[in-house]
DOMARDREN-887383 format. One record per residue: residue in three letters; x, y, z of N, C-alpha, C in turn. Coordinates in steps of 0.02 Angstrom, whole numbers, plus 50000, padded with zeros to 5 digits. Layout:
// DOMARDREN-887383
ALAXYZXYZXYZ;...
// end
This chain:
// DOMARDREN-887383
UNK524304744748489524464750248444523954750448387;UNK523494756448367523194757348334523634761348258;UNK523094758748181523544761148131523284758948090;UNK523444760448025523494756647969524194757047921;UNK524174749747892524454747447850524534743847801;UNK524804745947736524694743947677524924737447680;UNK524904730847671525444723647677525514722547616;UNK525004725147548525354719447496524834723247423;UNK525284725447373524934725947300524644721047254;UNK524144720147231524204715547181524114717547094;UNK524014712947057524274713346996523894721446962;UNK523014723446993522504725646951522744732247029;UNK523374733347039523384739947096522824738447142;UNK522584733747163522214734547262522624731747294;UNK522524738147331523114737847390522464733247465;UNK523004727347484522754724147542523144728347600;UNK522594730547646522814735447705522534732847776;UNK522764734347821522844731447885522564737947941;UNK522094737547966521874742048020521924740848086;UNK522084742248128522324740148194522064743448239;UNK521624737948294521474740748348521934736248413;UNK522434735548452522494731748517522784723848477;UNK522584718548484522924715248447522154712348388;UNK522054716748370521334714248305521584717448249;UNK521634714248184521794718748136521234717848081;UNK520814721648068520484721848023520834722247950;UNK520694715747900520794715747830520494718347799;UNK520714723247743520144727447725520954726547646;UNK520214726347580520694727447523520214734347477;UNK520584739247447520404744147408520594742847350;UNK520244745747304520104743147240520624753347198;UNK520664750647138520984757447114520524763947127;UNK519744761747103519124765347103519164768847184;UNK519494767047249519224768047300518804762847340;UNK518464759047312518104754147314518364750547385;UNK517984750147439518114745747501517914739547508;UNK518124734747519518144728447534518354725247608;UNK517884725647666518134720647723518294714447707;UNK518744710647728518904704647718518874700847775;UNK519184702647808519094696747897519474700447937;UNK519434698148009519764700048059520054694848074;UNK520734697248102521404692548110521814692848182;UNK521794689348234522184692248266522754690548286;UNK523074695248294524094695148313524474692748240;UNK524184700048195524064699248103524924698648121;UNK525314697448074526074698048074526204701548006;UNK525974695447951525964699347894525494694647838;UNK525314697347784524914695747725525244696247668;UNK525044693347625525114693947541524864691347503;UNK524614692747434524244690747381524764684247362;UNK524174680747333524554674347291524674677947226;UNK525154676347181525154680447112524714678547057;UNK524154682547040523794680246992523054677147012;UNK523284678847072522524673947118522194677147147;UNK521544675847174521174680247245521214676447296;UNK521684673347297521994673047373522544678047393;UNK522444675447481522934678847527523174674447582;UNK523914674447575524154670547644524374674547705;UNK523894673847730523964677447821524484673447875;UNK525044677947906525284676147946525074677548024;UNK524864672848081524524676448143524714671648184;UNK524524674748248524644669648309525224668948341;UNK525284667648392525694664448420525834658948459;UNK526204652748420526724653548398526354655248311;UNK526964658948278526514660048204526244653248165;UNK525894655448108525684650948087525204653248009;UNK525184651747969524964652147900524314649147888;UNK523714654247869523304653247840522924655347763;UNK522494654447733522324653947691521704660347667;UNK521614663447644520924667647643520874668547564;UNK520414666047561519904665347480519534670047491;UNK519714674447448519264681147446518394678447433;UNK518184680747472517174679347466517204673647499;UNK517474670447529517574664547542517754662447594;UNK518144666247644518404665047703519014662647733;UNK519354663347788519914658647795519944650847825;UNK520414648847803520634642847836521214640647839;UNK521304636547900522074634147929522534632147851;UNK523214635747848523694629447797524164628147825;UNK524614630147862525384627547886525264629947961;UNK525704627648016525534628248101525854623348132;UNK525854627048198525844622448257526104625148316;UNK525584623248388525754625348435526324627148454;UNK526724622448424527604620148460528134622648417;UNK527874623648352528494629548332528324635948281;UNK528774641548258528324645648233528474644948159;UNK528084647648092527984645748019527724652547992;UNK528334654247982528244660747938528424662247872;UNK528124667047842527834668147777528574672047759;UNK528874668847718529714675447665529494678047618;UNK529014675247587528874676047503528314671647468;UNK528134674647417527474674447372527734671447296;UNK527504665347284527864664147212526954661147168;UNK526964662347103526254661547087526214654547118;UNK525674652747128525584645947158525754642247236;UNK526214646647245526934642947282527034648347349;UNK526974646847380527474651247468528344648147469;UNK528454654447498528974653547510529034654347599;UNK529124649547648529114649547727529764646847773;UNK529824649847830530184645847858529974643747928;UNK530334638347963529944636148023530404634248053;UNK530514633948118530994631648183530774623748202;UNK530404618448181530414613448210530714611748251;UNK531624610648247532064606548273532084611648352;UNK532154617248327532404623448374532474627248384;UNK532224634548414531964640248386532474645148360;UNK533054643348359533664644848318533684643848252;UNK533314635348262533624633948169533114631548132;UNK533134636348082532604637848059532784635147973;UNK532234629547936532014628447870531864631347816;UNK532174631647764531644638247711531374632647670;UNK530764632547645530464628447614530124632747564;UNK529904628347497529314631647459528744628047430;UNK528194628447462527774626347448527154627047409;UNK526944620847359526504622147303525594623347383;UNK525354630647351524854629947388524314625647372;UNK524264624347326523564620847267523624612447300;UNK524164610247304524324602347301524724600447371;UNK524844605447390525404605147460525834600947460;UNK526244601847382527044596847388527514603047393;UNK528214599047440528514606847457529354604347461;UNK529644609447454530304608947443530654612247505;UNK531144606547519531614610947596532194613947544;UNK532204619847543532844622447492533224624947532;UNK533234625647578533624626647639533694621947716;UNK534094617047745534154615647815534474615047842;UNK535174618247816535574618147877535614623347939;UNK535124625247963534964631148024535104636648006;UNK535064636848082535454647648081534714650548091;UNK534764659048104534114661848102534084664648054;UNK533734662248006533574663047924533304670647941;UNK533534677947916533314684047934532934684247868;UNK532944683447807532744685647744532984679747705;UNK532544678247644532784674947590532274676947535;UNK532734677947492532354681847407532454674947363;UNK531994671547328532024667447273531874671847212;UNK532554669047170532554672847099531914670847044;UNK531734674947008531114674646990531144667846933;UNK531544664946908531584658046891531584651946935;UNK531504653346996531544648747050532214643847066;UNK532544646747013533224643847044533714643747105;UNK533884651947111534324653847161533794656747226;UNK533934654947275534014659247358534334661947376;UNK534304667947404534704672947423534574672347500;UNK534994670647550534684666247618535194672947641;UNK534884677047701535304681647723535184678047809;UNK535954678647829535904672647917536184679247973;UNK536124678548048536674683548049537384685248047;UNK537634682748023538244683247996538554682647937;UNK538124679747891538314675547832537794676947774;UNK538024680547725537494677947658537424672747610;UNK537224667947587537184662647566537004662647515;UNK537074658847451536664658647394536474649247379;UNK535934648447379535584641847365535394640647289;UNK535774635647267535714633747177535354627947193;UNK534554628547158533954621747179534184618747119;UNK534734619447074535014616647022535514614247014;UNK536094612547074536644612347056537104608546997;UNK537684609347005538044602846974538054596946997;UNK538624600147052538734595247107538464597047176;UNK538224592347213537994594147278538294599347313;UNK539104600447299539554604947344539244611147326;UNK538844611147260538734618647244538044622647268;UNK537604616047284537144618047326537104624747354;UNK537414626547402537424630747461538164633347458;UNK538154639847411538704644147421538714651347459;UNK539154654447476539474658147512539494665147470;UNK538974670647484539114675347445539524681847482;UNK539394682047555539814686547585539784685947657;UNK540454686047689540074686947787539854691247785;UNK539474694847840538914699247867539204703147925;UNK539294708147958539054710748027538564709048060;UNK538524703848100537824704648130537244708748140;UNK537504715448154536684720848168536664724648092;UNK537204720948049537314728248000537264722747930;UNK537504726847880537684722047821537074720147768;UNK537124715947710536834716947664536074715647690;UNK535394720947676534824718247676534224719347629;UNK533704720047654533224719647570533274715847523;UNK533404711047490533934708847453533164707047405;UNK533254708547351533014709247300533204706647227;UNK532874701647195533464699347120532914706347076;UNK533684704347026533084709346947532884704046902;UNK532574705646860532344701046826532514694446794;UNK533264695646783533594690746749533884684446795;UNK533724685446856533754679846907534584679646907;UNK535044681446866535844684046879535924688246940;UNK535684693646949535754698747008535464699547042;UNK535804701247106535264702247151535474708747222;UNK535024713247221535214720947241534924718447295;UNK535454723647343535434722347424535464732147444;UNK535294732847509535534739147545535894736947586;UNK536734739247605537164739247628537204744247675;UNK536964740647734537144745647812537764744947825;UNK538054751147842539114751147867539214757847887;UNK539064753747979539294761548028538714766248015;UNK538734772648003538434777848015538134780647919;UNK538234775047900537874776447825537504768547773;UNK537524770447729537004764247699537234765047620;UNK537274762147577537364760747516536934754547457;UNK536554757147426536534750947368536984747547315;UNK536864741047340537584736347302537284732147248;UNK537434726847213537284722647172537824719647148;UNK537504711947166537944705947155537734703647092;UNK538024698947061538114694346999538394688647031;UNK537754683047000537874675447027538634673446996;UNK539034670947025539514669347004540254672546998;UNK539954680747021540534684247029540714685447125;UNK541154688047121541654688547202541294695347215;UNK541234700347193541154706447218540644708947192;UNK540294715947261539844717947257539824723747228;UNK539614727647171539624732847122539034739247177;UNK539424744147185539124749247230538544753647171;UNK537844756247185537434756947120537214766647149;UNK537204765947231536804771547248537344772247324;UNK537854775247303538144776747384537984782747418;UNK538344782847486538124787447529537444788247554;UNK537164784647581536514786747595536554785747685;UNK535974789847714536064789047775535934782247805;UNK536134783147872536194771847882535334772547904;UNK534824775247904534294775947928533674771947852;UNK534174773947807533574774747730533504764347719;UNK533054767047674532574759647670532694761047587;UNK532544755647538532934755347455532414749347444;UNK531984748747390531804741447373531844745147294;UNK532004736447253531954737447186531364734947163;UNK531144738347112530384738447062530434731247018;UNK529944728247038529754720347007530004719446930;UNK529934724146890530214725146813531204729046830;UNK531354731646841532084730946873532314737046845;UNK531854740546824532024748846809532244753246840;UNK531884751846918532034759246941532144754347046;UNK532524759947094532464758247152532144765047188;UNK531814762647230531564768847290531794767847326;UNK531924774447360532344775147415532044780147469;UNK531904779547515531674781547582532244785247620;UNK532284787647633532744795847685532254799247721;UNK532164797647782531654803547840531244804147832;UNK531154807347787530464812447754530554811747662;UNK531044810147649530994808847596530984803647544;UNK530604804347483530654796747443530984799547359;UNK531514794647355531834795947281531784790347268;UNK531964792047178531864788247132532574788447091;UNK532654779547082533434779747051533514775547004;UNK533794774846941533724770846899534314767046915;UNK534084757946900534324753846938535314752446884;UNK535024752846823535774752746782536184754846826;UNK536394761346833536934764146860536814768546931;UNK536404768846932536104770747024535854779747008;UNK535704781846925535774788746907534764791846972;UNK535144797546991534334797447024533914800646964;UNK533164798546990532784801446922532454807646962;UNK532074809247028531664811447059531374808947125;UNK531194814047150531164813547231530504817947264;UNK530104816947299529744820747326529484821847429;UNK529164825347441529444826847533528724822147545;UNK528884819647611528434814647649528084819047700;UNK527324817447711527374822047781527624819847830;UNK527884812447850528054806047911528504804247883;UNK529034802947921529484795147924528994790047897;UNK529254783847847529094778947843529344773947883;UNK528754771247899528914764147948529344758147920;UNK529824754147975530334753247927530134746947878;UNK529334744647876529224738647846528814739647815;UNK528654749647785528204749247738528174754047677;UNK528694751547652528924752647564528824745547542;UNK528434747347491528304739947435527884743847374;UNK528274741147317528064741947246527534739447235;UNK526924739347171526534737447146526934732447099;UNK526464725747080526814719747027526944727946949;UNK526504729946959526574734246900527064738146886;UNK527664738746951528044743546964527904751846924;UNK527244753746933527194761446915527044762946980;UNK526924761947034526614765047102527194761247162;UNK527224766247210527654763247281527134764047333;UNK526934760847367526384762447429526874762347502;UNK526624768247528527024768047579526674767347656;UNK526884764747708526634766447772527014771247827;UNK526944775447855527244779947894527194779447964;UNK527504781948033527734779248092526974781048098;UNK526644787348073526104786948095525354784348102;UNK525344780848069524694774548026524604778047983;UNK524794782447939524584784747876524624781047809;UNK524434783547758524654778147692524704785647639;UNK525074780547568524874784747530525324782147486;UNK525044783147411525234781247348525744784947321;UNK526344784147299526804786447267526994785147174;UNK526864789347149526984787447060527654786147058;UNK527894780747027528474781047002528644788146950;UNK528134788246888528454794146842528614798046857;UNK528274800346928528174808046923528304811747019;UNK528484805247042528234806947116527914810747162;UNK527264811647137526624813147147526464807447188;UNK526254811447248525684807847323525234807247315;UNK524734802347317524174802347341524034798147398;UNK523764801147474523494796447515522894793947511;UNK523084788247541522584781647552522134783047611;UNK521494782247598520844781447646520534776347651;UNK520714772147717520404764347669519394762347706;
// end
């Protein structure tokens, strides 16, 4: 499958983008200016992301997967792997990955986080399951471990050991809370709620029983991520992209797509003023938060 795709913003807006020929994906990063940058070729790319604050990038490829390293001007090299099981990339913390890996069994799967600089690393998760998603709150305290059945919350602080690994809600298997996203205050953490033939944005509070509904009714098709500063959520519908302020779910503005967005390519800028989107069709293109004004991407 040929295409492109945006994988990852960083702090100064260049967008790292993904070109696809067969299984070769050309890395290529754009600068705000337009400015092109090849970076390397990757193959059987899965996914990428900036380190925060850094000119690095951790590349996920291969099969079985496996995590490497790319120093911008500099080149890649091997960091996490192995023939025999796969090691994939959840999340980006400054310094730090967030991965999980099947060692024992390709069921049960580890969430770990690891310092990239020094390679000391934390299992914050092992009791199995197929780890689908996990969000670490931006204090590094809590995990938000989504399983299929079960949502979990992980305190790397507890009291008592029992509190370790709590229970935030069962799941539907094909359905149920996803995206899961904290806001800033590392207290909450906003999910999109698939149920039946529609979709809803919810938000939890560590410590409370129930999930506070922010943006209901939406079709079960739409895609929702919240903005790194915790102002606002985008929301994806067909052809369309809105804008919702995250307090009370009030919408602010919305504008028409020429494509469906692909379902793994909405992602904010660290700056949260821009949404970059990817579409079913390899297209790209920049979205303003203020104003939702398009601009496509030519990379």
């Amino acid at each position: 499958m040929s295409g492109m795709r945006v994988l990852d913003v960083d702090e100064r807006e260049r967008l790292l983008i993904s070109v696809t020929d067969g299984d070769q994906a050309r890395l290529v990063e754009l600068d705000a200016k337009g400015v092109r940058r090849n970076l390397e070729t990757v193959t059987d790319l899965r996914a990428a992301k900036y380190l925060p604050g850094d000119r690095k990038i951790v590349v996920e490829h291969g099969k079985p997967a496996r995590l490497s390293l790319l120093r911008i001007g500099a080149g890649m090299v091997p960091l996490l792997g192995s023939a025999d099981y796969d090691t994939e990339l959840l999340g980006v913390l400054p310094g730090r990955i967030v991965y999980r890996a099947n060692r024992r069994h390709r069921l049960l799967f580890t969430v770990v986080i690891r310092n990239v600089l020094v390679g000391e690393e934390q299992a914050v998760y092992d009791r199995g399951g197929a780890v689908l998603e996990a969000a670490v709150s931006p204090n590094s305290r809590y995990i938000a471990i989504r399983l299929p059945r079960k949502l979990l919350l992980v305190d790397t602080m507890p009291v008592t050991e029992d509190d370790h690994v709590r229970l935030i809600s069962p799941e539907p298997a094909d359905a149920g809370r996803r995206n899961l996203r904290w806001l800033p205050d590392s207290m909450r953490l906003v999910a999109t709620d698939y149920q039946g033939d529609e979709a809803r944005i919810v938000r939890y509070k560590v410590g409370g029983e129930e999930w506070e509904p922010l943006v209901p009714s939406l079709p079960a098709g739409s895609q929702a991520r919240l903005a790194p500063d915790g102002r606002r959520i985008a929301v994806v519908d067909g052809l369309r992209i809105s804008f919702h302020q995250t307090e009370n779910g009030r919408f602010l503005r919305s504008a028409d797509l020429p494509t469906p967005v692909r379902p793994d390519g909405l992602l904010w800028s660290p700056s949260s003023r821009t949404v970059a989107v990817t579409t079913e069709s390899g297209d790209a293109a920049l979205v303003a938060a203020d104003s939702a004004r398009i601009r496509p991407i030519t990379p």
